[in-house]
N, C-alpha and C positions, 0 to 999 in steps of 0.2 A: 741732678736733672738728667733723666734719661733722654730725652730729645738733643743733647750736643754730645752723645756718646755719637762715632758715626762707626762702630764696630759692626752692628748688626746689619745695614742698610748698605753702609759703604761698599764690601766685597759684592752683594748680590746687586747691586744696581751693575756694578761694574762688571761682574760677569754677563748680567743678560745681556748690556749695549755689545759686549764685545761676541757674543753669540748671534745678535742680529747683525752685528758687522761683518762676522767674518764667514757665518753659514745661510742665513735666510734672506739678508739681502743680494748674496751674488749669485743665489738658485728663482729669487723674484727676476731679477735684471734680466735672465736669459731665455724665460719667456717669448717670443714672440708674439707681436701685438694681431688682434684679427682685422684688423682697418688698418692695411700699411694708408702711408700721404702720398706715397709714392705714384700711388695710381690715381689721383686725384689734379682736377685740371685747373690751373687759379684761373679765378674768376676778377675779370678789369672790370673797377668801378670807376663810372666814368662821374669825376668831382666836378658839379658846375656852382659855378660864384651864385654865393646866395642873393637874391636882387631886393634891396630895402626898396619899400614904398615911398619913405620922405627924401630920399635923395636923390 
């Protein structure tokens, strides 16, 4: 049964994870975002008690 051989799949999964581990995700990360939060003001909501009609 060729599907529990894990020869052929084995090395190349394991190389690509470690390809996007250790090249293309830490060239994504350093990016800079174009919408810092930083400039962003919160906004207070103001929570009022819900008021039931039967009681």
């Amino acid at each position: 049964m060729p599907q529990l051989n894990p020869n052929p799949w084995l090395f190349i999964m394991i190389t690509s994870w470690l390809t996007f581990s250790l090249i293309f995700q830490p060239k994504t990360l350093s990016f800079t975002s174009t919408n810092p939060l930083i400039n962003k003001t919160p906004t207070i909501t103001k929570n009022l008690p819900w008021i039931w009609p039967w009681s």
